[in-house]
N, C-alpha and C positions, 0 to 999 in steps of 0.2 A: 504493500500500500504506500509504501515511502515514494515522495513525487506527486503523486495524486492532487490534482485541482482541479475542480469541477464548477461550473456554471451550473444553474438552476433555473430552469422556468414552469413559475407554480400556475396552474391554469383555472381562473376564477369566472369565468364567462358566462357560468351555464347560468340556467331558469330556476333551477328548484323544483322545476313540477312537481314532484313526490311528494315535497314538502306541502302542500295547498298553495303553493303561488308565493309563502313569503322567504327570505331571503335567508337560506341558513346558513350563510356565510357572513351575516352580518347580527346570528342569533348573539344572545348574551351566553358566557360563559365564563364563569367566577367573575363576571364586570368587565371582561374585555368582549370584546368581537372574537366570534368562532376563526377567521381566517388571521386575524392574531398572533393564535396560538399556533398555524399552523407554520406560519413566515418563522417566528421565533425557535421551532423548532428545527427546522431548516439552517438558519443562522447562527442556531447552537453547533451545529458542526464546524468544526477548522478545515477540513477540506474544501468548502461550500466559497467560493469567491466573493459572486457576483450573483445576486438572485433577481431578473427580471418578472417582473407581476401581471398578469396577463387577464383585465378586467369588459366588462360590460363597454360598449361603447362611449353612453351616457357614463359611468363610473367613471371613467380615463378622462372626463374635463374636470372633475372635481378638483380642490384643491388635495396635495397630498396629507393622509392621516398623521399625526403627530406618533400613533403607535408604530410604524413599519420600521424595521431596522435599517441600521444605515445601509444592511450590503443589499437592499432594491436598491439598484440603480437606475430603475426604469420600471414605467407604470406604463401599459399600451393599451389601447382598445383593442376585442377581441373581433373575431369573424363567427360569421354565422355556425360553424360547423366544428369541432374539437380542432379538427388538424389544420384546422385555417387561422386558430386561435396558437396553435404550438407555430406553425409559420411564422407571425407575426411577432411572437415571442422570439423565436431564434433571430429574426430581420434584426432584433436590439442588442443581438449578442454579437455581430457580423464582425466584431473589429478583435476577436477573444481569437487565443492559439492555438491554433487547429488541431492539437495533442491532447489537449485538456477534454475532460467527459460532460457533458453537457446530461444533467437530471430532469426531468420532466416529471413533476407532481403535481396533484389534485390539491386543489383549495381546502376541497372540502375532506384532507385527510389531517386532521391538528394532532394527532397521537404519533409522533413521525421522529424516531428515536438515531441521534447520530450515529449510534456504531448499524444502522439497518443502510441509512446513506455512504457509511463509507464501503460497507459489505458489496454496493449493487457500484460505488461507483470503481473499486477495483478489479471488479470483473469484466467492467465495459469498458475500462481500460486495456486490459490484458485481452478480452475476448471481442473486444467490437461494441458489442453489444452487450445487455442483461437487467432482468427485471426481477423482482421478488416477489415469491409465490407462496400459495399457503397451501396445506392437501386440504382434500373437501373430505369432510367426516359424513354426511350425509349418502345415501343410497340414490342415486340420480337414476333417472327415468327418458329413455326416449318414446315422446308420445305423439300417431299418427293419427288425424282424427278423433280427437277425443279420447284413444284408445291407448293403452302400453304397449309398446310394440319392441322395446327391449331394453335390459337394464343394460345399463354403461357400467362395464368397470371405473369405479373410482379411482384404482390406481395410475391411471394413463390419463388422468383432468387433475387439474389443480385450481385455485383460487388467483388472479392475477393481481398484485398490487401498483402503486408508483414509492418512489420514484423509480423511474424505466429510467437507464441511464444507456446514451450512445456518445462514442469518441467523435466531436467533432466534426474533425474529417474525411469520417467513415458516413458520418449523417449525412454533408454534405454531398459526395458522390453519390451517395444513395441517391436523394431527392433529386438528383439530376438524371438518373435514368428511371425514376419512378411512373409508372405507365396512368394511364387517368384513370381515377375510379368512380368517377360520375359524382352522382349527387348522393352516395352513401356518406352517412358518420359514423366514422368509425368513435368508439368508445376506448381503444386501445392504443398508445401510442409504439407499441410493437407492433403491430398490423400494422403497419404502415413500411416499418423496417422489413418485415417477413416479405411483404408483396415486391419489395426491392431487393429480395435474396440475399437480405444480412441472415446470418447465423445467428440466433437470439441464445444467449446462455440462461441459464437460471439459477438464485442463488434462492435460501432460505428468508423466507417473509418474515412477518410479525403478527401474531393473532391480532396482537392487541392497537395495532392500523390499519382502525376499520373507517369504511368513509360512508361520512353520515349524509345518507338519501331521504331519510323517510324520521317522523318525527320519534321516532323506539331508537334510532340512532344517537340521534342527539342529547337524549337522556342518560347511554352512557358514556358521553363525551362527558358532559358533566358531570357525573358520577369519580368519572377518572381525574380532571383538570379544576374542576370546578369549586371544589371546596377547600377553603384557606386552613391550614392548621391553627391562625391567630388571628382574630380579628380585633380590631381598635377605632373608638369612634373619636373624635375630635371637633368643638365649635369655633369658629373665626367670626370677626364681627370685621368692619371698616366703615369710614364714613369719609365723605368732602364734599366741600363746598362748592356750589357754582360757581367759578373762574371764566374769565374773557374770551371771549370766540366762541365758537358752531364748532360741533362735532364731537357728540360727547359719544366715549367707547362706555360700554357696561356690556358686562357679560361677555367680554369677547367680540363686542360687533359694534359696527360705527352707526349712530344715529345720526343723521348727519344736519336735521334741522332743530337740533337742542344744543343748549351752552353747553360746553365742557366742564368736568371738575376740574379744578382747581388742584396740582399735587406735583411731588416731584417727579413722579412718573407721569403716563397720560391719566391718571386718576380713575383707574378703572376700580371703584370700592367691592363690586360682585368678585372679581378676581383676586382680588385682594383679601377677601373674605374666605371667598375658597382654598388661598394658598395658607391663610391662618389655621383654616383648620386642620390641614391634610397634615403640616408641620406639629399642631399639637397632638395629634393622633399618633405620630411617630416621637415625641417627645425632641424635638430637632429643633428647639429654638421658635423663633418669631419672624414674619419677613423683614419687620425694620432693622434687626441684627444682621442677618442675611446679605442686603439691601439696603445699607442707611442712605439716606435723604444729605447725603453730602457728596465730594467728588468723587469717591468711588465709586458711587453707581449714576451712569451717565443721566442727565435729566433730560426726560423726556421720554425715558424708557418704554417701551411697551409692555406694558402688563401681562400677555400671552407669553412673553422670552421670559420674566420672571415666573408666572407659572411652570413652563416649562420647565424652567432651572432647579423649581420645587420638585417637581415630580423626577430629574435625576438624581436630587438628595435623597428620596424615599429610597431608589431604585436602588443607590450604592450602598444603602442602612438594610436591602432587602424587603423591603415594602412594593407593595400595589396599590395604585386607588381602586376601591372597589364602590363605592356608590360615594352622589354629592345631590345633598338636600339645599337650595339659596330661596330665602328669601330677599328682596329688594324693597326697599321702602322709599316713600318718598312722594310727595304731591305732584310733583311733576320732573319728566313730562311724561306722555301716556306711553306703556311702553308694552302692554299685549301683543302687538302685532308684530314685536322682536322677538319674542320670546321664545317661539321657535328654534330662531337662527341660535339663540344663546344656549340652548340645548345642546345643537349638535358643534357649536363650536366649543363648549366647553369639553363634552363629551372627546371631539376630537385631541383637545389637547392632553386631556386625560388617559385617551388610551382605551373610554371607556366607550359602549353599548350606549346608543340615547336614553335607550329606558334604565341606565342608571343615572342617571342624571337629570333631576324634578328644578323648576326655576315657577319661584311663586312673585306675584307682585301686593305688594300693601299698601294703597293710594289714598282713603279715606280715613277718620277718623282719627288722624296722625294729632302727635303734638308736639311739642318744640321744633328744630332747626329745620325737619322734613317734613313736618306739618305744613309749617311756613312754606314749603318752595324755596329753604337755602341753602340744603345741603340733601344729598341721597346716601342715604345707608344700606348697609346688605350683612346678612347673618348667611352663615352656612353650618352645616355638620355635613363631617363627610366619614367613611367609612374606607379605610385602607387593609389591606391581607398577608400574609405570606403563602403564596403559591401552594396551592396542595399537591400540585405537580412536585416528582420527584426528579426534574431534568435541571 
């Protein structure tokens, strides 16, 4: 295995259909996103380079997640069909060393253990090709017409998993004498290699890299990743006053026909709120400590880089955020029809699942400075874990 570098491209394109239409790639799972866990798993190996992400059309304009590790180097839009979608993945790889093994994984497989990726990408090093298999413990059935017409030995079928790993520029030659195969999807990205007369090897699977189709999957994804050994909750409060100019951020987002707060940063108090608490819940100080209001932290700062900076003090102390409860107070201005956006932008920064993340507003019955219209406050609790995953 010494030498070994491999490129990665995880393929997130599809529908869900099994699932009822919603997105299981975007399910929650211990607070993060199901596809998460599976990049992170990916990028826990040291072989693993370079991992291109190969999403929805509409997904590929989004801004990028604040969870993806740094080795995505590339987020693409997918094509209608798996292998149009692994194309357009490999077109981001086009400039990598032609010797290196290039992995090709399902999104939707988050249970994806490194010594299983360095196992598949030594073989496709050494043998071209190779995928990892599982044997099938069940009694399979060939059935004609509604009828049995004869059992299959088990022992001549197997289970196929990803990552399918092929050398570079064995793939390459391949796909250039690849004959057209109409308008089939293929499901497998060895079919593709077989129909091009690669020799496919095969090394030993993982029972427990299962990929989750159907909603009985995803329950024991969570079962597996999902539950923290420790959990800690933590409350933040913030406040400031309206200061001079348009364009006030709260919660992550620009309102752009309201005054600004007033602060050494851009005055974003929700955020501020939120990084108090995520820091108390880990016993890690305060932001003003962190971050004083003097020349070491630049002024003007944006409140999202400061968050961010929270959530890699968790990450190095071994922390997660796992859910963030905000409320926002304040008489003005109206801010329901943000509210949304400040869901999934906090969410994004945190790494977390929207539906961990609840954002309440308190506009009436106010008293003192945000009663008045002169300053906006924000309370949060939030809830952080340690991984229940053993990687």
């Amino acid at each position: 295995m010494t030498g070994v570098v491999a490129d990665a491209v995880v393929v997130a394109a599809g529908r869900s259909e099994r699932m009822g239409g919603a997105d299981k790639l975007a399910a929650d799972v211990g607070g993060r996103p199901l596809l998460a866990w599976t990049l992170e798993g990916l990028a826990a190996s040291p072989i693993v380079d370079r991992i291109v992400l190969v999403v929805s059309a509409e997904e590929a304009t989004k801004p990028r997640p604040a969870w993806l590790p740094d080795k995505v180097v590339s987020v693409v839009g997918g094509g209608a069909r798996r292998q149009d979608s692994v194309r357009l993945g490999l077109g981001a790889l086009a400039d990598g060393d032609e010797g290196r093994v290039v992995l090709i994984h399902d999104g939707a497989r988050p249970i994806v253990d490194p010594e299983l990726v360095a196992r598949v990408a030594a073989a496709a090093r050494e043998h071209g090709a190779a995928i990892p298999v599982v044997p099938v413990s069940e009694t399979l059935k060939r059935i004609e017409d509604d009828r049995v017409a004869a059992t299959v030995d088990r022992r001549t079928v197997v289970r196929a998993q990803t990552p399918q790993g092929v050398r570079a520029d064995v793939l390459r030659r391949a796909l250039a004498t690849l004959p057209d195969i109409g308008d089939d999807e293929l499901t497998d990205d060895a079919a593709l290699w077989e129909a091009a007369g690669l020799a496919v090897h095969v090394v030993d699977g993982d029972p427990a890299n299962i990929k989750v189709t159907q909603p009985s999957d995803l329950e024991v994804v969570r079962a597996r990743l999902g539950g923290p050994d420790v959990v800690r909750t933590g409350f933040g409060s913030d406040g400031h006053a309206f200061g001079p100019g348009d364009g006030l951020r709260l919660g992550g987002v620009e309102i752009p026909n309201a005054p600004r707060l007033f602060g050494h940063s851009d005055g974003d108090a929700a955020l501020h709120a939120i990084a108090g608490a995520l820091l108390g819940a880990a016993a890690l100080g305060d932001l003003g400590g962190l971050h004083p209001a003097d020349v070491r932290t630049p002024r003007g700062i944006a409140s999202t880089d400061l968050l961010r900076g929270v959530r890699g003090n968790l990450a190095d102390a071994g922390w997660t955020p796992r859910s963030v409860d905000l409320t926002i107070r304040g008489a003005r201005p109206w801010i329901q029809a943000s509210m949304p956006a400040m869901r999934e932008a906090i969410a994004d920064l945190l790494g977390l699942g929207v539906d961990a993340v609840s954002v309440k507003a308190a506009t009436g019955n106010l008293s003192g400075d945000a009663g008045a219209g002169r300053t906006i406050e924000a309370q949060a609790v939030a809830t952080i874990g340690r991984p229940g995953s053993d990687r």
